[in-house]
C-alpha positions in Angstrom: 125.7 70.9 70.4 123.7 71.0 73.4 123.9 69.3 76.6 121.0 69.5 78.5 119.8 66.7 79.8 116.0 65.7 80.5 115.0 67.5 84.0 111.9 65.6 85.5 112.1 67.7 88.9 108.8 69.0 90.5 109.8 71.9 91.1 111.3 74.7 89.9 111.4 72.3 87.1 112.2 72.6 83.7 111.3 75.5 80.9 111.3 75.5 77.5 114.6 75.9 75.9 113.8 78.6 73.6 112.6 81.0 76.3 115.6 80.4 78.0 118.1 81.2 75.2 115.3 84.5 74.7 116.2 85.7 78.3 119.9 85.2 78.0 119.7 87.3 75.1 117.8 90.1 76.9 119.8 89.6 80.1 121.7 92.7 79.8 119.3 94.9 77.1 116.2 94.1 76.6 114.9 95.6 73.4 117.3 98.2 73.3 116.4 99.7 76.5 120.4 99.7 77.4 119.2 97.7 81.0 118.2 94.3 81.4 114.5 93.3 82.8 116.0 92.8 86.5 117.2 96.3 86.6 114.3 98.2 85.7 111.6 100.0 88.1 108.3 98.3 88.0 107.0 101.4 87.5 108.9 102.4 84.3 107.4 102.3 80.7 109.4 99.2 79.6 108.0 96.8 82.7 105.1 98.2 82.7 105.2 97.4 78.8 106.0 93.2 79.9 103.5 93.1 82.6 100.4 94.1 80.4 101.6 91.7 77.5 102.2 88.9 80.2 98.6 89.3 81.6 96.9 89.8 78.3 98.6 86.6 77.0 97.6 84.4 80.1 93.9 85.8 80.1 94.0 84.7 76.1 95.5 81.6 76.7 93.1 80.5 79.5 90.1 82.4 78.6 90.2 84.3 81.8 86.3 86.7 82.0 86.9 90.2 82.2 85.0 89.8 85.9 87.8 88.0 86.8 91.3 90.1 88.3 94.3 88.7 87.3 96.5 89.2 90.4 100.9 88.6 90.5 101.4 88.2 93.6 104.5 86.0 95.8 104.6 83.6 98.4 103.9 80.4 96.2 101.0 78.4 96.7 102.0 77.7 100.5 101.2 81.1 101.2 98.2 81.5 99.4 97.0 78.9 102.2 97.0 81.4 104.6 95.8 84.6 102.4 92.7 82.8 101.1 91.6 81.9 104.1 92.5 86.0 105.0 90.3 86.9 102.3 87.7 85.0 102.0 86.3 82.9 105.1 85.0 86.2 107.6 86.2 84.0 110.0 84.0 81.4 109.3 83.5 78.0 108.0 85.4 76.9 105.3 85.3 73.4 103.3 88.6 71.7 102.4 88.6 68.3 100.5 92.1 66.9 101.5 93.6 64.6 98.8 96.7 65.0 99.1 99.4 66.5 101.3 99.1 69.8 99.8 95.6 69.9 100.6 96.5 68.8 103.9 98.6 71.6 104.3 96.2 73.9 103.1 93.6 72.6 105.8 96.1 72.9 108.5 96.9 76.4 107.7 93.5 77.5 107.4 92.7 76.5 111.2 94.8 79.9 112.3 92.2 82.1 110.2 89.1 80.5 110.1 86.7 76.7 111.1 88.2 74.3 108.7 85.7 71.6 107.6 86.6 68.5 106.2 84.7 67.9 103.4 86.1 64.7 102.1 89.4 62.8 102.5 91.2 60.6 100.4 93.5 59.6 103.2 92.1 56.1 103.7 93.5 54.9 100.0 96.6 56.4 100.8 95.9 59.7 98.3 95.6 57.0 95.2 91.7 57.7 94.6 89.4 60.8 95.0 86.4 61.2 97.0 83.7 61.5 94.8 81.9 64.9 94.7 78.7 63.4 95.1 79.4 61.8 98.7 81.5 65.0 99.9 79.8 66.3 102.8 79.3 70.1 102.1 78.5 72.6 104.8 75.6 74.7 104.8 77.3 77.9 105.0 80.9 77.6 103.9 82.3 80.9 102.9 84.3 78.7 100.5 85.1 74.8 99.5 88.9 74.4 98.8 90.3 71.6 96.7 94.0 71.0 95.1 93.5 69.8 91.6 96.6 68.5 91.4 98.2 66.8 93.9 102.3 67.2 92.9 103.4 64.0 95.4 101.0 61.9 95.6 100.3 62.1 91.8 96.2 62.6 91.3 94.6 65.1 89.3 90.7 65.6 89.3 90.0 65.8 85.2 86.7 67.5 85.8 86.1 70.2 88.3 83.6 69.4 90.7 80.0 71.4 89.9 79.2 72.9 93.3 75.4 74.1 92.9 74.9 70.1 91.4 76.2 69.5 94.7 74.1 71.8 96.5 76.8 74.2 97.7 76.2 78.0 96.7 80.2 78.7 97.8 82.5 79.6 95.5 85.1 76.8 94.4 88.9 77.6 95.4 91.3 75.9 93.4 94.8 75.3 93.9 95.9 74.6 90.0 100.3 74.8 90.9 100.9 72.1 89.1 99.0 72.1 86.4 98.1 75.7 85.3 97.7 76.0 81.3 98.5 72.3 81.3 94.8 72.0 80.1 91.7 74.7 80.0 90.1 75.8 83.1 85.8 76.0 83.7 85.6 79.1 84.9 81.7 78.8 85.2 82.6 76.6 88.5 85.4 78.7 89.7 85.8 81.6 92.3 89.5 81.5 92.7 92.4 79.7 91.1 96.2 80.0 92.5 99.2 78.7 91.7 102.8 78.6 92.1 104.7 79.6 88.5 108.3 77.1 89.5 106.3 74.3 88.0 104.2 74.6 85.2 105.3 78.6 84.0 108.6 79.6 84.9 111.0 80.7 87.7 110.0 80.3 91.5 108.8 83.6 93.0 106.1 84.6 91.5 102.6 83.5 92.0 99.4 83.5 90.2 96.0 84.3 91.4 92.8 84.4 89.5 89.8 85.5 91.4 86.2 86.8 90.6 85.6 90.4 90.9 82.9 89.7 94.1 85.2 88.3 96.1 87.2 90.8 96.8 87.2 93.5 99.9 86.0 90.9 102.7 89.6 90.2 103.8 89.9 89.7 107.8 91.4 93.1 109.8 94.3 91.5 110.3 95.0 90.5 106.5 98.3 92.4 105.7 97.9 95.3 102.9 100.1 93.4 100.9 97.9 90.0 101.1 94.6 91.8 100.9 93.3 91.0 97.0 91.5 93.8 96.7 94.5 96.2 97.4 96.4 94.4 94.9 93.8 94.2 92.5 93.2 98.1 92.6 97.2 98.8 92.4 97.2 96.5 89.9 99.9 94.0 91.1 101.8 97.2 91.8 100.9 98.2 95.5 104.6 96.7 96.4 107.5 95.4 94.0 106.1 92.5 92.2 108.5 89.5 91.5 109.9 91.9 87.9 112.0 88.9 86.7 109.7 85.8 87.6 106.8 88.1 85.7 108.8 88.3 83.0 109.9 84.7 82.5 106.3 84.1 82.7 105.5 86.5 80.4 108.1 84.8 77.9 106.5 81.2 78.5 102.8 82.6 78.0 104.4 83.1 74.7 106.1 80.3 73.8 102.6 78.3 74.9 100.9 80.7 72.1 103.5 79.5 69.7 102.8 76.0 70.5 99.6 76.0 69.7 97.6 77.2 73.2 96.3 75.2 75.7 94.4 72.8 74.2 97.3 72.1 71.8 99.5 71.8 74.9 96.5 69.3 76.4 96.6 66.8 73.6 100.5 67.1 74.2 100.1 65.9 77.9 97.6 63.3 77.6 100.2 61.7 74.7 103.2 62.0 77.5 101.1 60.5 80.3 99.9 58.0 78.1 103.3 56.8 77.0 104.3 56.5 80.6 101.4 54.9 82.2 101.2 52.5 79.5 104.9 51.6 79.7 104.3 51.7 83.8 101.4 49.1 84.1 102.6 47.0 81.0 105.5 46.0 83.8 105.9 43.9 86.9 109.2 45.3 87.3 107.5 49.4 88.0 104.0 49.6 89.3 101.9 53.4 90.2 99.5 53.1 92.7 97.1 55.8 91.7 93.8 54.7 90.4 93.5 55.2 86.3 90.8 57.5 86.6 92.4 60.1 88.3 96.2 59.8 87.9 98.0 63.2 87.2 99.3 63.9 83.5 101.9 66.4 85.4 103.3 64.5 88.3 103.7 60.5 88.1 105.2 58.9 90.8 106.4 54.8 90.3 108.2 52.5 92.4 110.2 50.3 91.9 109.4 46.0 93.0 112.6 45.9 94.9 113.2 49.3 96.6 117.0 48.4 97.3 117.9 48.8 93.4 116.5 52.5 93.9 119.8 54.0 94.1 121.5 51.7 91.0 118.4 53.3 89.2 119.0 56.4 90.4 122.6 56.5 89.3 122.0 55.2 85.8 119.3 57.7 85.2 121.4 60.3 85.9 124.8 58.6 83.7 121.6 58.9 80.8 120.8 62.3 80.8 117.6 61.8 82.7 118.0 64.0 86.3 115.9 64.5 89.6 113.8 61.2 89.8 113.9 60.5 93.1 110.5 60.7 95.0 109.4 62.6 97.5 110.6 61.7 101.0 107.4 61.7 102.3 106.2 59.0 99.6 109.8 57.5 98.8 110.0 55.9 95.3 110.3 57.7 92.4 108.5 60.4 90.5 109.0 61.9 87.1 107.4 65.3 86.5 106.3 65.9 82.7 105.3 69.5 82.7 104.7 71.8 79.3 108.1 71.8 78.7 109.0 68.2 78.7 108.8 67.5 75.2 107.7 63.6 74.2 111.2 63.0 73.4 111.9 62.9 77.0 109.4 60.9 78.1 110.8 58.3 75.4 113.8 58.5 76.8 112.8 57.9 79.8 111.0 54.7 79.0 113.3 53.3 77.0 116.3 53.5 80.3 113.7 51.7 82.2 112.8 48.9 79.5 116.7 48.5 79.9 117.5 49.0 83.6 115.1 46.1 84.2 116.5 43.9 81.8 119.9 44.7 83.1 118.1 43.3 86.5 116.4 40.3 85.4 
């Protein structure tokens, strides 16, 4: 009988059971290979093998062009903050549209590289809208215009992407997708770029995905190290040093699983159902409340609050006594926060309404 509880963390979060129970059955021979996946060289037959399944299965699963590189690199998304701006901005003016504080990090970071441009903030609702497209103020000659489009604390997803020429804006669109890769299907007509940290949405932290248009590549800054520059990893194929083997393969096994499940747009229709269930339970109380404005809250990352913050650690403690582990909210945000990636399963987002109805009749 099993007893694993419900894991809402951010990140590294949960991942499907059933490519967990795979792996431990691989650990120490994968497919008769008498070594297990952590032991092999990259350049062997049998990774080699993995790593051109893993990719074909993600370009499948998010209709990736063949003009776009599919890149495993590491660093998580934080780094990518510096090795976009490495690659991409010449130096020059870049557009950020801060909404969050990853994309305040992202702006921050880009200052060492390049003229960060501020675009459009959120910050004077407190990250709980967006700025609309239409009144961001786009530069002229941005190299790029970087936007986070989903906001893992603060809890705010853009649904659509933004259409940059509609805007008037020939760059091309960076986006940082972390928290929500293959949570839902990607426009690729509007992107140049897409990154994202696998310890949320994919699998194990360490490595880290980029997606970026063929064009784009060999304009990296002098200083870009080889190992940063996209278009050396691109023409090494991941390869040019030792890519995260295990991480690639845990991927590799949940680009699978998501194929069983029915792809991303089955996996979409999943979501929207879990977010649903929560946000309905969440604004159907006086006892809960989310700040986030319905039109862009996240269907990955909901963060709640409770109406008298001194019961947060009774809430806490009975969440946890019910199965239902790592609810507590960011420290920068306080509150609480309940991460219903891919693998949280419906079940556990029942469950987690249901010890909420009763923790706040317990406190009536």
């Amino acid at each position: 009988m099993s007893t694993r509880s419900y894991n809402f963390s951010a990140g590294p979060a949960a991942m499907p059971l059933e490519v967990l129970q795979q792996a431990a059955s691989e650990m120490t021979d994968w497919h008769g290979s008498g070594m297990g996946v952590m032991e092999m060289s990259h350049r062997g037959k049998e990774f080699i093998a993995i790593y051109e399944q893993a990719e074909a299965d993600l370009r499948e699963l998010l209709a990736i062009p063949v003009n776009f590189k599919v890149l495993f690199m590491q660093g998580g998304g934080i780094a990518e903050n510096a090795i976009v701006p490495l690659n991409l901005s010449r130096g020059e003016q870049v557009d950020l549209v801060v909404t969050g504080s990853w994309s305040e990090k992202s702006f921050k970071e880009a200052a060492k590289y390049c003229t960060p441009h501020l675009a459009a903030s959120g910050a004077d609702s407190h990250f709980t809208t967006l700025p609309a497209p239409a009144q961001w103020q786009l530069s002229a000659n941005a190299r790029y215009v970087h936007v986070c489009t989903n906001e893992t604390i603060h809890g705010v997803e853009f649904h659509t992407l933004p259409d940059l020429q509609a805007l008037g804006s020939n760059a091309p669109l960076v986006i940082d997708f972390s928290s929500h890769v293959l949570s839902r299907s990607v426009d690729w007509s509007k992107v140049g770029l897409a990154f994202g940290g696998a310890q949320k949405n994919i699998g194990p932290a360490g490595v880290t995905l980029v997606v970026v248009r063929e064009d784009l590549l060999g304009h990296a800054l002098k200083v870009c190290p080889s190992a940063f520059n996209y278009k050396t990893v691109a023409d090494n194929g991941s390869m040019y040093n030792t890519p995260p083997t295990y991480s690639i393969y845990m991927a590799g096994l949940t680009f699978q699983w998501l194929k069983r499940q029915g792809g991303v747009a089955a996996m979409e229709q999943r979501n929207i159902a879990k977010a649903q269930l929560l946000y309905d339970f969440l604004d159907s109380s006086s006892f809960y409340s989310n700040h986030v404005a319905a039109d862009c809250r996240s269907r990955m990352n909901v963060p709640f609050f409770l109406a008298d913050a001194a019961r947060n650690d009774a809430f806490l403690a009975g969440a946890k006594a019910a199965g239902l582990l790592q609810l507590k909210g960011h420290k920068s945000v306080g509150g609480m926060r309940a991460s219903i990636y891919n693998a949280m399963p419906i079940e556990g987002v029942q469950a987690l309404v249901d010890y909420m109805r009763a923790f706040e009749q317990t406190q009536a």
